[in-house]
C-alpha positions as CSV (number, residue, x, y, z in Angstrom):
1,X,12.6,-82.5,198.7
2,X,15.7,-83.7,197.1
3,X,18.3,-83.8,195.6
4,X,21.9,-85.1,193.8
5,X,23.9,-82.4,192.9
6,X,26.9,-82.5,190.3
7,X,29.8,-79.9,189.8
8,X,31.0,-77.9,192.9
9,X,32.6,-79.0,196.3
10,X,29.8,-78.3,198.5
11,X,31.3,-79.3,201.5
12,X,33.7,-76.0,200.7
13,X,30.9,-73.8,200.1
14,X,30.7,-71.0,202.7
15,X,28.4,-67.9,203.2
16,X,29.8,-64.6,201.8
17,X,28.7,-61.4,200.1
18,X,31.4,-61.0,197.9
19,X,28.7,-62.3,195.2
20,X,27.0,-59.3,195.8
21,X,27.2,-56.5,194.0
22,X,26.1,-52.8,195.3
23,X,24.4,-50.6,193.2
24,X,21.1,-51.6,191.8
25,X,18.7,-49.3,193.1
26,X,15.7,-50.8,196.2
27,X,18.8,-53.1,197.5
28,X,19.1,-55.2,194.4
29,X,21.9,-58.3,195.2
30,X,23.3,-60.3,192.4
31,X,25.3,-63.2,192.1
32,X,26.7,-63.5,188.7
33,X,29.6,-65.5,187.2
34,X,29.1,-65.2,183.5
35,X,32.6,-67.6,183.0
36,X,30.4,-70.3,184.1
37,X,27.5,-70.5,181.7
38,X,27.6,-71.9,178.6
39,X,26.1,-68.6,177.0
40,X,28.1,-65.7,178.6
41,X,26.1,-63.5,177.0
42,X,22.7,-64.7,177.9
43,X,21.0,-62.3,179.4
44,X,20.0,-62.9,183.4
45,X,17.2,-64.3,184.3
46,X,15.6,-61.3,187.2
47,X,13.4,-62.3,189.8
48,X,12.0,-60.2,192.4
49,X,12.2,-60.9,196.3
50,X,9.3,-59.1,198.1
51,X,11.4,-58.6,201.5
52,X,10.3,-57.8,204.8
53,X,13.4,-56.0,205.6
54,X,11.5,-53.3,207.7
55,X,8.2,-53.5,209.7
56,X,7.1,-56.2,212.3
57,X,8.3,-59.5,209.9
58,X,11.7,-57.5,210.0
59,X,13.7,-60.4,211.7
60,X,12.2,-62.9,209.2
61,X,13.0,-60.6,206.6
62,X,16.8,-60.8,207.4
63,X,16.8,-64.1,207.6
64,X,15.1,-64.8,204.4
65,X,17.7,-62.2,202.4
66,X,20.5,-64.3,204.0
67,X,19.2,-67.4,202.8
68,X,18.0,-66.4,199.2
69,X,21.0,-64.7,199.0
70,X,22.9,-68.3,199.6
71,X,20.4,-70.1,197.3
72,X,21.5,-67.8,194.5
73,X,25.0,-68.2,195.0
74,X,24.6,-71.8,194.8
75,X,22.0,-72.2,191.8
76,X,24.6,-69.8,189.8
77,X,27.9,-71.8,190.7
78,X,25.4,-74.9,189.2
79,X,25.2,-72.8,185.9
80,X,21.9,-71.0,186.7
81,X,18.5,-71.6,185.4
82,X,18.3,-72.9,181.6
83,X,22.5,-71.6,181.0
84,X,21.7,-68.2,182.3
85,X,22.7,-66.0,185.4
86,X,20.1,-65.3,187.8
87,X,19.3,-62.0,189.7
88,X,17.6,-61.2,192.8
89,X,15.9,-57.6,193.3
90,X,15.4,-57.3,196.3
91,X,12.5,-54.3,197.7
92,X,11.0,-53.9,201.0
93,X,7.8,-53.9,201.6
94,X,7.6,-53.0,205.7
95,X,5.5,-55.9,206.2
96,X,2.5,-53.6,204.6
97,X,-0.2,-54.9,202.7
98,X,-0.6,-51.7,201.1
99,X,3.0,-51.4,200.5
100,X,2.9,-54.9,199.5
101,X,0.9,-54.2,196.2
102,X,3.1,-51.4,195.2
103,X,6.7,-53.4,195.7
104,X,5.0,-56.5,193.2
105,X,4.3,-53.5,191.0
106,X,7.8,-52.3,191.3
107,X,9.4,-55.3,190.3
108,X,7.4,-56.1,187.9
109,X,7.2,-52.6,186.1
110,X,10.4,-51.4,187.0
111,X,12.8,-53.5,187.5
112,X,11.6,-56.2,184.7
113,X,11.2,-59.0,187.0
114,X,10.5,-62.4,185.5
115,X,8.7,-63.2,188.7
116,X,8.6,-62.8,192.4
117,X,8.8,-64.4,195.6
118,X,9.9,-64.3,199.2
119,X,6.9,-62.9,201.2
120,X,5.8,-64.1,204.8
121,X,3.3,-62.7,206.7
122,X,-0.2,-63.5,205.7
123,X,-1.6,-59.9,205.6
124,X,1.3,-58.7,203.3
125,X,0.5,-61.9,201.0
126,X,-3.7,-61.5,201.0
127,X,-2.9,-57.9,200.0
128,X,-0.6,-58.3,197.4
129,X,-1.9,-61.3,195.6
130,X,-4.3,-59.7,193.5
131,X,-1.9,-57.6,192.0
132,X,0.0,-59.6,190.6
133,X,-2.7,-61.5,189.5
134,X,-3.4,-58.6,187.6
135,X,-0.6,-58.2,186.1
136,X,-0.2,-61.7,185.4
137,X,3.2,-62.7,187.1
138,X,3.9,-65.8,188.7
139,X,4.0,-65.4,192.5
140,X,5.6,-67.7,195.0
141,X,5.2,-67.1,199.1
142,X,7.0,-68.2,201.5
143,X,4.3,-67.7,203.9
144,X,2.4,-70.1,205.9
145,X,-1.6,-69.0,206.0
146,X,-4.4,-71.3,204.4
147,X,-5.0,-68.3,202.4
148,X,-3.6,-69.6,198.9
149,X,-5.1,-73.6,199.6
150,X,-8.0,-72.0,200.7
151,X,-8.6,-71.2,197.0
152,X,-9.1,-67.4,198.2
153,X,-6.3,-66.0,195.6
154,X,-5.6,-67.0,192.0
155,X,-3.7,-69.1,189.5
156,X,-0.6,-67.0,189.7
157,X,-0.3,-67.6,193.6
158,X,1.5,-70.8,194.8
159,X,2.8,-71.5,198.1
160,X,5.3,-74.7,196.8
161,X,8.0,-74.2,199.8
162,X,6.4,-74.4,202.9
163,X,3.5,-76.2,204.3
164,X,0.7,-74.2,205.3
165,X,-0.9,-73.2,208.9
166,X,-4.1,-76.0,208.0
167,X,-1.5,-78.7,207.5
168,X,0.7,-78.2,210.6
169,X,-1.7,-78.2,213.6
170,X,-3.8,-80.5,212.1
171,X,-1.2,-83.2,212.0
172,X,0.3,-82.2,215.1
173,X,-3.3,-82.0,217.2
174,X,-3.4,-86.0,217.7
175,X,0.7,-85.9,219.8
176,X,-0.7,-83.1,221.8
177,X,-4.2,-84.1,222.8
178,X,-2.3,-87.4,223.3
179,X,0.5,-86.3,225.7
180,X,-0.5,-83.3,226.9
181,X,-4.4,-82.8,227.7
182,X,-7.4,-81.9,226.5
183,X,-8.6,-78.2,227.5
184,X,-6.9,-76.3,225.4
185,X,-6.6,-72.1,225.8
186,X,-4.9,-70.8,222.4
187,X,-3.0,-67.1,222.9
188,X,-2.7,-66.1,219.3
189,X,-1.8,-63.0,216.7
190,X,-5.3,-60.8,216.1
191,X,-4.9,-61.3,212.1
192,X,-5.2,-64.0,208.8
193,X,-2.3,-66.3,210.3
194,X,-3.3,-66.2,213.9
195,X,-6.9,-66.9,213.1
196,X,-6.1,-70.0,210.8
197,X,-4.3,-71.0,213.8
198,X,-7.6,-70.5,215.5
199,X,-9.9,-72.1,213.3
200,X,-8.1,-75.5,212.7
201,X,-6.3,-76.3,215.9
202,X,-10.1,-75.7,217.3
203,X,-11.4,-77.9,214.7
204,X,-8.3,-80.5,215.2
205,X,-8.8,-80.6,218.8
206,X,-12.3,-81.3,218.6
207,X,-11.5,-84.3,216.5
208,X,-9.2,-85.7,218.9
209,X,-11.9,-85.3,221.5
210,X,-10.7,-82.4,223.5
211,X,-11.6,-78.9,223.5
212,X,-10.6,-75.2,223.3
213,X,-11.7,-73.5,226.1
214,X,-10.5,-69.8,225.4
215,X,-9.5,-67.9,222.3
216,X,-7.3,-64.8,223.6
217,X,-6.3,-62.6,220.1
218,X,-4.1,-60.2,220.9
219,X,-3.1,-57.5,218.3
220,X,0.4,-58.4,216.3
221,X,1.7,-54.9,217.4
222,X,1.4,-55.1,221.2
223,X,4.2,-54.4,223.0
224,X,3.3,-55.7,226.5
225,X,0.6,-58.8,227.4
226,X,-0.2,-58.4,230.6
227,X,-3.8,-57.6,230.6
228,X,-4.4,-60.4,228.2
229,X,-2.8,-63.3,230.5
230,X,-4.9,-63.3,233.5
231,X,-8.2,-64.3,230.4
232,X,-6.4,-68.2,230.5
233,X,-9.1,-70.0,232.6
234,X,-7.5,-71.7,235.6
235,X,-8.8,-75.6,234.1
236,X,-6.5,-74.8,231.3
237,X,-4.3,-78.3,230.5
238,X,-2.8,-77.1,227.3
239,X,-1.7,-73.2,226.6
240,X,-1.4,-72.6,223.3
241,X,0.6,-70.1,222.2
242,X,1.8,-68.4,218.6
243,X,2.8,-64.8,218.6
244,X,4.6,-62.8,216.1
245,X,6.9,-59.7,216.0
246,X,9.2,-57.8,217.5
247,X,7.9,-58.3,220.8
248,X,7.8,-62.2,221.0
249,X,10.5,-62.1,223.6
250,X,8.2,-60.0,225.8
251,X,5.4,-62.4,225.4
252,X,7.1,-65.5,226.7
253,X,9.4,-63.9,229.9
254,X,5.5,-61.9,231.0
255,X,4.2,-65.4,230.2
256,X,7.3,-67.3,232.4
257,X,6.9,-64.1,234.9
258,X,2.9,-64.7,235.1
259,X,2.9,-68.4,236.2
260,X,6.3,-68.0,238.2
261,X,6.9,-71.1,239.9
262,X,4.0,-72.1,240.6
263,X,1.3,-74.9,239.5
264,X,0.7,-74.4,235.5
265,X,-0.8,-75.6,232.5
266,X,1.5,-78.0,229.8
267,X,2.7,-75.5,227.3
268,X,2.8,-76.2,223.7
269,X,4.2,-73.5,221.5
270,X,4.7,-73.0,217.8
271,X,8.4,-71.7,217.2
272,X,6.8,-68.3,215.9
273,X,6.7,-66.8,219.1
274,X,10.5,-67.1,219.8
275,X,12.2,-67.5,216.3
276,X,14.9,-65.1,216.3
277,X,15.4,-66.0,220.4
278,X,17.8,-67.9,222.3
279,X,15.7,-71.0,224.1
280,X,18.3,-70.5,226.7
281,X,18.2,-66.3,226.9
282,X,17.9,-65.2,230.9
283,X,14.6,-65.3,231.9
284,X,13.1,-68.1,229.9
285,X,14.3,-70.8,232.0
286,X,10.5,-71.4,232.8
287,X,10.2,-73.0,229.0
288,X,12.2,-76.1,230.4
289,X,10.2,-79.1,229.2
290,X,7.4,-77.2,227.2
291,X,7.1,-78.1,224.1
292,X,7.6,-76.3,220.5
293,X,6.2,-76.7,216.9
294,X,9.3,-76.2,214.4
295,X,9.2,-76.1,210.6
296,X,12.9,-76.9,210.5
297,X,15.0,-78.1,213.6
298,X,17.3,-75.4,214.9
299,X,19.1,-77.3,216.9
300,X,20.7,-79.7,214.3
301,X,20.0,-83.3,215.7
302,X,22.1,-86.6,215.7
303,X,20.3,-87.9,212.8
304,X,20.7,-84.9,210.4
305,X,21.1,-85.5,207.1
306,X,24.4,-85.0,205.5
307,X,23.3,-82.2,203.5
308,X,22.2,-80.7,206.7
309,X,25.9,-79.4,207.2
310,X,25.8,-78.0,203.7
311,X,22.9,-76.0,204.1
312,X,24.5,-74.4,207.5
313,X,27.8,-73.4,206.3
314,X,25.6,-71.6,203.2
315,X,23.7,-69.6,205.8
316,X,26.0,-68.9,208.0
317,X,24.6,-70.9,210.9
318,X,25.6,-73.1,213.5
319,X,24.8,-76.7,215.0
320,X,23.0,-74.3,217.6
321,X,20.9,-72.1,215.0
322,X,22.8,-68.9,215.8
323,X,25.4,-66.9,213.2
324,X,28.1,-67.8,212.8
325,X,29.6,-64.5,213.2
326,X,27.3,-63.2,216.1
327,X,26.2,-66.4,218.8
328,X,23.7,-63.5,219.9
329,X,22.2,-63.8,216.5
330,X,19.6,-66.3,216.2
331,X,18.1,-67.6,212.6
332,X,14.4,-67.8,211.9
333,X,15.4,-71.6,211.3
334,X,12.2,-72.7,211.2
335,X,10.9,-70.3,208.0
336,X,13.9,-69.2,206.1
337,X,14.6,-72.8,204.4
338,X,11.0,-72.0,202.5
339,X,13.4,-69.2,200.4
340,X,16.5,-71.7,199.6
341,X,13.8,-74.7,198.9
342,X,11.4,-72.1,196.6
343,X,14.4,-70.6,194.6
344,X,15.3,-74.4,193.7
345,X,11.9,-74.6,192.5
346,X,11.7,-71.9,191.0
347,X,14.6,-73.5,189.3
348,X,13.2,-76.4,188.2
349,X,9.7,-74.9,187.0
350,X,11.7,-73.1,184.4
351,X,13.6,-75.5,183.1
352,X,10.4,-77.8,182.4
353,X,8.9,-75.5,181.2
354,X,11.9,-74.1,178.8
355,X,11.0,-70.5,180.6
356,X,13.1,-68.0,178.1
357,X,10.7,-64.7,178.9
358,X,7.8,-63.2,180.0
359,X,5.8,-64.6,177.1
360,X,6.9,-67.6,178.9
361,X,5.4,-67.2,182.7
362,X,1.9,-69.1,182.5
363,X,3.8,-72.2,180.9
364,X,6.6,-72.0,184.2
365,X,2.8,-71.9,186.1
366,X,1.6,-75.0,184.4
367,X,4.6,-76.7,184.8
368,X,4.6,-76.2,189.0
369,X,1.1,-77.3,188.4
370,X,2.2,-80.6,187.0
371,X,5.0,-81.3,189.5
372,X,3.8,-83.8,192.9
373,X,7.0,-84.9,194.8
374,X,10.1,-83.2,196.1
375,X,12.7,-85.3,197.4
376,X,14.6,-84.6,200.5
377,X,17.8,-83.7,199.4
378,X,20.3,-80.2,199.0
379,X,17.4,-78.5,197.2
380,X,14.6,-79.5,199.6
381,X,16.7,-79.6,203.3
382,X,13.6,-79.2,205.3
383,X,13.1,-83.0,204.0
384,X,10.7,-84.4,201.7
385,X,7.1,-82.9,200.1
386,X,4.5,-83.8,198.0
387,X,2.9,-80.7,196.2
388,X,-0.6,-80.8,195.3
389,X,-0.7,-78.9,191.3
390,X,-4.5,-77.7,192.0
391,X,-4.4,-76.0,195.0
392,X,-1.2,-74.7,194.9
393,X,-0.1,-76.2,198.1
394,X,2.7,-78.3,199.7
395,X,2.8,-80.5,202.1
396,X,5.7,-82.2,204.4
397,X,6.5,-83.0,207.9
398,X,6.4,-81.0,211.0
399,X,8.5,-81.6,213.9
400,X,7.6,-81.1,218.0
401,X,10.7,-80.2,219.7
402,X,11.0,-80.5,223.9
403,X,13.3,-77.7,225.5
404,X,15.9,-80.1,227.1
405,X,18.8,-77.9,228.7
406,X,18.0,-75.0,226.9
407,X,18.1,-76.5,223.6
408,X,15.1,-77.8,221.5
409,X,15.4,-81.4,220.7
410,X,13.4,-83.3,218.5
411,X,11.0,-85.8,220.1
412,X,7.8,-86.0,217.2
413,X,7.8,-86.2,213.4
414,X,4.6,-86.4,211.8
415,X,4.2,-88.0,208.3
416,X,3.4,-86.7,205.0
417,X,0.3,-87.8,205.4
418,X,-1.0,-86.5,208.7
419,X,-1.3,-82.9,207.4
420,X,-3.2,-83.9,204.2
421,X,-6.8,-82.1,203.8
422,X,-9.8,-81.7,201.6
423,X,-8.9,-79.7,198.4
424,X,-11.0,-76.6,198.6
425,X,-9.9,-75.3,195.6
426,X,-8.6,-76.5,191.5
427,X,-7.0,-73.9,190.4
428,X,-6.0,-75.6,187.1
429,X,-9.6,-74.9,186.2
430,X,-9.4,-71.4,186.2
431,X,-8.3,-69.1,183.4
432,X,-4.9,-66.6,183.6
């Protein structure tokens, strides 16, 4: 991911929504300063944001309008994409697959989109994919399932912000088999993300010469866990645990109130099951010293980057991950940098490729295609990526954080190179 920026003071960039103007119908925010391009006239360019804003992703979905709302502001005080203004349209899609289909539809149809992005969870993504294949429109998630490395989509689908499911526990497998133990029990969503969780930290593990011992799915939608804790077997050294939804709060105080304060397993989480939480909320004092997979640090460490700040006073977040505005209100820290860093890609696909139109989409596609390295920098904060053209993935470093006081700290950063895997796909050999 990278980096140098010229033109504005970004250290007096702050987060505000005076850019955005009400009006457009399905929530549409834009961020246009037409004194600052060197066309004034030039029409915008319009991409589509398929948003989670209601449904069970709906505190991702927040999140990730915050953030792409930030991006934009800054890619337009840079002078846009190619001279031009750019637009976001933002429509909901309730975190429905079927609903999914009909927003790429609507933006593309409707609203005139150029192209769309922004969608996380993996069913939403496997449903909607095909359509806009169909309708040949490029289409950039900011999810995290194997489902577009897995080759299982098509050409128009790329995945260039945010490493994928495959990537992250198989470079992470070796610290925890290593530190932790080796009978494993995985608690995990019943659907395409949990069971890529599933399939490779099973494989990983068995790799590193340990083993999963139980595989407990439990339904994205439950509202209480219960009946599905007393399935860990009691030789378990390692509960694994990913859970998504509105109810991830539940999961871990039943899961604290299960094992109360007794004898227990290690606990290694990914940051899925309390993004959104406080680490230090009543009632999860039982996480102290378990450990956390996070995309993104939350708690900003003493070796962030200087362009760490930057990127927080866009968002409107703090040194602790909350708002700014609300301490209560906690970022999806770990997932919501995939909308700033895609937007900046999207950015520099179009101005390789000299994207003017429509006509102009499979040449922005071929350009991504070409691309391999992304620089950490204020374009790429989540640090630095290599980006494999054929199968549409990216790839970059994952961090294991240990709840110290409350707070997750940093204490494990795998390398580019740990989450690399055998390409299953080349989608540059297939037609649009």
């Amino acid at each position: 991911m990278k980096t140098d920026f010229a033109g504005p003071n970004f250290s007096a960039f702050a987060p505000t929504r005076r850019s955005v103007l009400g009006g457009m119908a399905a929530g549409a925010a834009l961020a246009l300063s037409p004194a600052r391009f060197a066309h004034a006239q030039a029409a915008p360019i319009k991409l589509g944001f398929q948003l989670h804003r209601t449904g069970i992703g709906a505190a991702y979905g927040r999140w990730y309008e915050r953030t792409a709302q930030a991006a934009l502001k800054l890619v337009n005080e840079q002078g846009g994409i190619n001279g031009r203004p750019v637009e976001i349209v933002f429509e909901d899609d309730g975190t429905d697959p079927k609903r999914g289909a009909e927003v790429v539809e609507k933006l593309v149809n409707q609203a005139g989109c150029d192209l769309i992005f922004g969608p996380l969870f993996s069913h939403v993504v496997i449903g909607s994919a095909p359509r806009a294949g169909e309708l040949k429109v490029p289409y950039l998630v900011c999810s995290e399932g194997y489902h577009v490395a897995s080759g299982m989509l098509n050409r128009w689908t790329l995945q260039p912000g945010i490493t994928d499911v495959r990537a992250q526990v198989s470079s992470m497998a070796p610290w925890v088999m290593q530190n932790l133990g080796k009978k494993v029990t995985m608690v995990f969503p019943d659907y395409a993300f949990g069971h890529d969780h599933r399939d490779f930290f099973t494989e990983a593990v068995k790799a590193q010469g340990g083993e999963v011992i139980a595989h407990i799915a439990i339904p994205p939608t439950e509202t209480s866990f219960t009946r599905y804790l007393p399935q860990i077997p009691a030789e378990t050294e390692v509960l694994y645990h990913v859970m998504v939804g509105p109810a991830v709060l539940t999961f871990v105080k039943e899961l604290g109130e299960f094992y109360g304060s007794g004898a227990r397993p290690q606990i290694f989480g990914f940051i899925d099951s309390l993004e959104a939480v406080d680490t230090a909320a009543p009632g999860l004092e039982f996480l102290e010293g378990t450990h956390f997979w996070e995309g993104h640090n939350r708690v900003k460490q003493a070796d962030a980057p200087e362009w760490e700040a930057t990127y927080r006073a866009a968002v409107g977040v703090d040194d602790t991950g909350a708002s700014v505005s609300d301490a209560k209100d906690v970022a999806t820290y770990s997932h919501m940098f995939s909308c700033w860093e895609t937007l900046f890609i999207i950015k520099k696909g179009m101005e390789a490729s000299g994207y003017q139109s429509p006509a102009d989409r499979q040449k922005f596609v071929e350009a991504l295609e070409a691309m391999t390295t992304f620089d950490a920098g204020l374009d790429h904060v989540q640090g630095a990526k290599t980006f494999n053209g054929k199968t549409h993935q990216v790839f970059g470093s994952q961090f294991i954080s240990r709840v110290e006081g409350g707070k997750l700290m940093r204490v494990h950063q795998t390398t580019l190179a740990d989450g690399q895997y055998p390409d299953a796909v080349d989608y540059t050999a297939q037609s649009f």
